[in-house]
C-alpha positions as CSV (number, residue, x, y, z in Angstrom):
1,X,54.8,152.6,17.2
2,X,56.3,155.7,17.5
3,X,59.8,154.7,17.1
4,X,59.0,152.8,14.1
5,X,57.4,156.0,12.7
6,X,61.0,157.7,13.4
7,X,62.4,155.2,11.8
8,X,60.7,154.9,8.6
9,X,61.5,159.2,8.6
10,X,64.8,158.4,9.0
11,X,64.8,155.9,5.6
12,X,62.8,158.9,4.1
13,X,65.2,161.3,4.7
14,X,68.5,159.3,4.3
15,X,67.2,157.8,0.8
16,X,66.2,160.9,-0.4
17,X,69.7,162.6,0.1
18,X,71.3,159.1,-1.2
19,X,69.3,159.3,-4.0
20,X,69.8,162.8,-4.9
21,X,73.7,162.9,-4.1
22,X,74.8,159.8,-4.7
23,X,76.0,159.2,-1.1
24,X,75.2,159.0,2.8
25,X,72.0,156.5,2.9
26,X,74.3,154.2,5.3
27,X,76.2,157.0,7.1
28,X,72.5,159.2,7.4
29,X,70.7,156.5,8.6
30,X,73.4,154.7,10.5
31,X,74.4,158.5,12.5
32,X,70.5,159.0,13.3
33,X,70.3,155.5,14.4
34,X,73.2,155.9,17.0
35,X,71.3,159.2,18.3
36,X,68.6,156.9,19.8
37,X,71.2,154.9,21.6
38,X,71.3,151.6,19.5
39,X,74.5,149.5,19.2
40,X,76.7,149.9,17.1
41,X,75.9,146.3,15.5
42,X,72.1,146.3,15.7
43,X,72.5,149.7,13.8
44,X,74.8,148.5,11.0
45,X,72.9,145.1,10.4
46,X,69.3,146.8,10.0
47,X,71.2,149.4,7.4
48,X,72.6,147.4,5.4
49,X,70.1,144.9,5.1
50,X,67.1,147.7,4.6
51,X,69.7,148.9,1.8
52,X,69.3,145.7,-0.2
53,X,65.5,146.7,-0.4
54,X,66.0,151.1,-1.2
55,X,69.2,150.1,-3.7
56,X,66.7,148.2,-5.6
57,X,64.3,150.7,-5.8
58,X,66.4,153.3,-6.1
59,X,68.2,151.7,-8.9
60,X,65.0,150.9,-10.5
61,X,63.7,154.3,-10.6
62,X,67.1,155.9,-11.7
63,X,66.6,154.0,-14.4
64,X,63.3,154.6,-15.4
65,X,64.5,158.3,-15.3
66,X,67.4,157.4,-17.6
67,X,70.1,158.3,-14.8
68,X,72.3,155.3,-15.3
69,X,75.2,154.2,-17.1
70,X,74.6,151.0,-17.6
71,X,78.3,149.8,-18.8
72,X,79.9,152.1,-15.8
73,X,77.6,149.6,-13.2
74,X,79.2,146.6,-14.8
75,X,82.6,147.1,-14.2
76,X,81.8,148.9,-10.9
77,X,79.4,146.3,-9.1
78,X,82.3,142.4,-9.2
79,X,85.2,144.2,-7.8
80,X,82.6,146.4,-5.3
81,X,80.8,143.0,-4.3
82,X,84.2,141.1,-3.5
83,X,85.5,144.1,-1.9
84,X,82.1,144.0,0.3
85,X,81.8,140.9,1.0
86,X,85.9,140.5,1.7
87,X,85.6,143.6,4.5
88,X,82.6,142.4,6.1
89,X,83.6,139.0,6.5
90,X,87.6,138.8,6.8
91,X,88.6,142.2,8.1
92,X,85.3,143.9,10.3
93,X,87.5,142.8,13.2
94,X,90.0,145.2,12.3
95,X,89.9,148.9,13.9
96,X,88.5,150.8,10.5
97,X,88.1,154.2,12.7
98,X,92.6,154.4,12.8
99,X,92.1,154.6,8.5
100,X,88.8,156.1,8.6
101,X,90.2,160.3,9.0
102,X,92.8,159.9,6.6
103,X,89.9,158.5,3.8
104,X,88.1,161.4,5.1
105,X,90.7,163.8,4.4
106,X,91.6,162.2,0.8
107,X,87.6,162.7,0.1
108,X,87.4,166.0,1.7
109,X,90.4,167.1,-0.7
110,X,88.1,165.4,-3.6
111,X,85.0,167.2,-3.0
112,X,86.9,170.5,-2.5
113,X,87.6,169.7,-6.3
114,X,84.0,168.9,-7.2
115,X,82.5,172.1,-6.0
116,X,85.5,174.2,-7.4
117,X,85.1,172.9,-10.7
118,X,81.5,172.5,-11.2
119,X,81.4,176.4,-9.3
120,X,83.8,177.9,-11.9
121,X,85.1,175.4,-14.2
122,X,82.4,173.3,-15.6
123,X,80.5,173.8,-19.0
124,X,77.2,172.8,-20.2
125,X,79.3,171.5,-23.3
126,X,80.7,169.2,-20.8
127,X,77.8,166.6,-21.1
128,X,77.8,166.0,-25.0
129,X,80.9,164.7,-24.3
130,X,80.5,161.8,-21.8
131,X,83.5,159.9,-21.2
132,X,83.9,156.9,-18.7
133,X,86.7,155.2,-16.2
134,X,88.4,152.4,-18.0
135,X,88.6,149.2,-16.9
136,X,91.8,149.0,-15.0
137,X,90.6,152.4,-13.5
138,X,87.3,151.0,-12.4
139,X,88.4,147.9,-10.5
140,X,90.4,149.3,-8.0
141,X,87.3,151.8,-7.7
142,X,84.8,149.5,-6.8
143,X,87.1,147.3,-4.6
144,X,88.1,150.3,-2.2
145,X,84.8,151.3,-2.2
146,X,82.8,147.8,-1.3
147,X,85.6,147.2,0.8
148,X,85.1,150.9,3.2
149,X,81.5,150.4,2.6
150,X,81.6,147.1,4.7
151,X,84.1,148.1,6.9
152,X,83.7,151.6,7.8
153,X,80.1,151.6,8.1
154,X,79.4,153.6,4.7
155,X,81.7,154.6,1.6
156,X,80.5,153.7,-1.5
157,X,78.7,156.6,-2.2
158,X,81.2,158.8,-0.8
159,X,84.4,157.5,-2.5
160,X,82.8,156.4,-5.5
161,X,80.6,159.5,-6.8
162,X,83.3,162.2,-6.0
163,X,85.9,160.0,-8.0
164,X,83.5,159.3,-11.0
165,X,82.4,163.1,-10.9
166,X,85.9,164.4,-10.8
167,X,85.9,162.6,-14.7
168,X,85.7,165.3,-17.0
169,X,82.4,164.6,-19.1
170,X,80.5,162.7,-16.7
171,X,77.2,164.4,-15.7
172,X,76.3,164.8,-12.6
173,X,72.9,163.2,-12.8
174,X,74.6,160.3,-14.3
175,X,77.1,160.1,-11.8
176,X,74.5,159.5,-9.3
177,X,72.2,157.1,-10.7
178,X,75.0,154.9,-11.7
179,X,76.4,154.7,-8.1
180,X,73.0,154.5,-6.6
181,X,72.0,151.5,-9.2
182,X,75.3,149.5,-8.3
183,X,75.3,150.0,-4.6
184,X,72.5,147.3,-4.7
185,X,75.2,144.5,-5.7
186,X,77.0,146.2,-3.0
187,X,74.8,146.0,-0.2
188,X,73.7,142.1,-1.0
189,X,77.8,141.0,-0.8
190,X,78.5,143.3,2.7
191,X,75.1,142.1,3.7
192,X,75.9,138.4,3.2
193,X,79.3,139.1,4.6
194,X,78.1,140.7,8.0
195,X,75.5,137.7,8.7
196,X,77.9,135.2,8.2
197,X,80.2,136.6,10.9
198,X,77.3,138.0,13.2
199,X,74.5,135.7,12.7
200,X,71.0,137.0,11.9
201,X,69.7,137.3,15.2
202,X,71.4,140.9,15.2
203,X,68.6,141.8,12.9
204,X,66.1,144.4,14.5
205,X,63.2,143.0,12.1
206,X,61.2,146.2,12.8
207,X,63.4,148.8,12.6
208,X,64.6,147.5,9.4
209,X,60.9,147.3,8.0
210,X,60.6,150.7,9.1
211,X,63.8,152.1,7.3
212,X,62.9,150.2,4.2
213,X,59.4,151.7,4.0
214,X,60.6,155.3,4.2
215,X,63.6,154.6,1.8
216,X,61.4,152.5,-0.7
217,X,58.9,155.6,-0.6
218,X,61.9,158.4,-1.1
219,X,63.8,156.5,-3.9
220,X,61.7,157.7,-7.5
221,X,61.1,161.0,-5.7
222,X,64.8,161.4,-5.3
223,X,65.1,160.0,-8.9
224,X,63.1,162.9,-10.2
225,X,64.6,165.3,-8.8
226,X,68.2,164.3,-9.7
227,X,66.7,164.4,-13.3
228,X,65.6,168.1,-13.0
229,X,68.3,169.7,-10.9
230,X,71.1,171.3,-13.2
231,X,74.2,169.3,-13.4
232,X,76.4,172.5,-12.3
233,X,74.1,173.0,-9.3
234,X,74.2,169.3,-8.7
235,X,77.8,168.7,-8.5
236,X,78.4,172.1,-5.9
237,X,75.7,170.2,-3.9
238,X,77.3,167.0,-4.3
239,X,80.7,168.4,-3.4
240,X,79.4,170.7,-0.2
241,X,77.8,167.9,1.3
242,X,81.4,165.3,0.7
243,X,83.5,168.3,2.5
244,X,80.7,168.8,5.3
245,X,80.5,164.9,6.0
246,X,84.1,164.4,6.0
247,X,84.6,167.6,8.2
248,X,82.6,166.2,11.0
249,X,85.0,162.9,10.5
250,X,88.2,164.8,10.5
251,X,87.2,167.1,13.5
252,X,86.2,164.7,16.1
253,X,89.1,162.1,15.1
254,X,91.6,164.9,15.4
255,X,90.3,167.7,17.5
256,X,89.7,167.6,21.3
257,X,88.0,170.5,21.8
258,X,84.6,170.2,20.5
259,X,83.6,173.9,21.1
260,X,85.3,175.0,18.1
261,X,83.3,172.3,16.3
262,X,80.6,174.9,15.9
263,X,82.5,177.3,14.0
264,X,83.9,175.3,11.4
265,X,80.7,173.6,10.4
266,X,78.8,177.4,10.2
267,X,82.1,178.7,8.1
268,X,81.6,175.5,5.6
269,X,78.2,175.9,5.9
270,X,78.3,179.7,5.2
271,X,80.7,179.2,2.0
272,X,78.3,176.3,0.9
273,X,74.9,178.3,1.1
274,X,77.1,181.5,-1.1
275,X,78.3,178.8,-3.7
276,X,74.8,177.2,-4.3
277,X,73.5,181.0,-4.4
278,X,76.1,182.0,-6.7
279,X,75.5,178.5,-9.1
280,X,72.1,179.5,-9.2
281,X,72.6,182.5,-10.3
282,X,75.3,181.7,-13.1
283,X,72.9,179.5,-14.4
284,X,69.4,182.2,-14.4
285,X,72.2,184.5,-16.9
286,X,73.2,181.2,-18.7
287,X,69.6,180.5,-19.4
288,X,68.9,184.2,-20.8
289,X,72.2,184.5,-22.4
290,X,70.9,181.0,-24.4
291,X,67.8,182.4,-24.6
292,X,69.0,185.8,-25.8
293,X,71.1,183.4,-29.2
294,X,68.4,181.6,-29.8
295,X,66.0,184.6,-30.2
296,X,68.9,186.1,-32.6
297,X,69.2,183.2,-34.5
298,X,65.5,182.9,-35.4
């Protein structure tokens, strides 16, 4: 009983960041998982099926909230669901951990963009003008995505909102709830892909109840909040959290000593906490400075 009730924190916790950012329900869940010593396998299947259940919610109240692009989700979720459903089924047997630093380094370089330009680039004029990935952009998009979601245990959130968000006009709350609403298709196709080659006896029925109760309870609370966090502070979260993640990838792929792993997670940290601070802060002065015209102009 207690496990479960770890478990159904766990799909709390990890919706609520997905839901928020856009990203890491599989990888949050899937890491915290691993920490109690389950397989590999077991782990993956109770994710991604409990994600067909929190995508659904979470979709459902990002819409509500009006956080969704509805044309953006229909070119995103076909080529994401073949891609899915190709990786889990066809290519899981192949080692996805050899390809999996170098995705990380190609998103770390992404969200280093994200957080420099919603830190000292982006405008609030920025969201009157919202523009979106064309179709031949989009396709490729959603394929790599469902495809490294599938295969390397998480990536749709994390290839897909960094790459939509690096769009000039996009917002940031947008961005979110359109990635969180199409991941559902996602998660079906990968989830009909893995049970086909595993079977569904690698279900852990309880655990996945358990995840699904937390996520299902975190998803229109992470809705909301997406709704009422400013898009500049958004996006330097958003971006943070991508180069954080794909540190941690990058370090223990690459590096052998792990007690130097310590310091570069506090100096990212460190130079995470000052940007949020200093977006924060921007954004107190833009809200008097808009104040201040308005005043004036009355």
């Amino acid at each position: 009983m207690r496990k479960l009730l770890i478990f159904s924190l766990i799909g709390f916790f990890a919706q609520l960041i997905d839901g928020s950012l856009g990203m890491a329900y599989g990888v949050t869940s899937t890491t915290l998982l691993l920490a109690f010593s389950i397989s590999p396998a077991v782990a993956s299947a109770s994710v991604h099926l409990s994600e067909v259940v929190t995508t659904a919610a979470s979709g459902a109240s990002h819409i509500k909230f009006g956080n969704v692009d509805k044309k953006m989700v229909y070119r995103l979720v076909i080529p994401g669901s073949i891609g899915a459903f190709l990786g889990a089924t066809f290519l899981s047997h192949l080692p996805g951990e050899l390809a999996k630093p170098y995705i990380s380094l190609f998103l770390l370089t992404l969200g280093m963009y994200v957080l420099i330009r919603f830190l000292f680039v982006y405008k609030e004029s920025q969201r009157k003008k919202e523009t979106r990935l064309s179709v031949k952009q989009s396709i490729p998009l959603g394929f790599v995505a469902g495809f490294f979601d599938a295969t390397g245990g998480g990536g749709w959130g994390p290839i897909a909102t960094p790459v939509l968000l690096s769009k000039n006009g996009m917002s940031a709350r947008k961005v979110v709830g359109t990635v969180d609403t199409s991941e559902f298709a996602i998660a079906v196709s990968a989830t009909l892909g893995f049970f086909l080659s595993l079977g569904w006896e690698a279900v852990a029925w309880s655990w996945v109840i358990a995840l699904i109760i937390g996520g299902v309870i975190a998803a229109p609370i992470a809705a909301w909040l997406v709704r009422i966090v400013p898009a500049r502070l958004m996006g330097v979260l958003v971006g943070g959290f991508i180069i954080l993640t794909n540190a941690r990838t990058l370090l223990t792929a690459w590096v052998e000593n792990e007690a130097i792993y310590p310091v570069f997670y506090s100096a990212i940290a460190v130079v995470w906490l000052a940007a949020i601070l200093y977006t924060v802060y921007q954004s107190k002065q833009e809200s008097k400075q808009a104040e201040k015209e308005v005043s004036f102009g009355a």
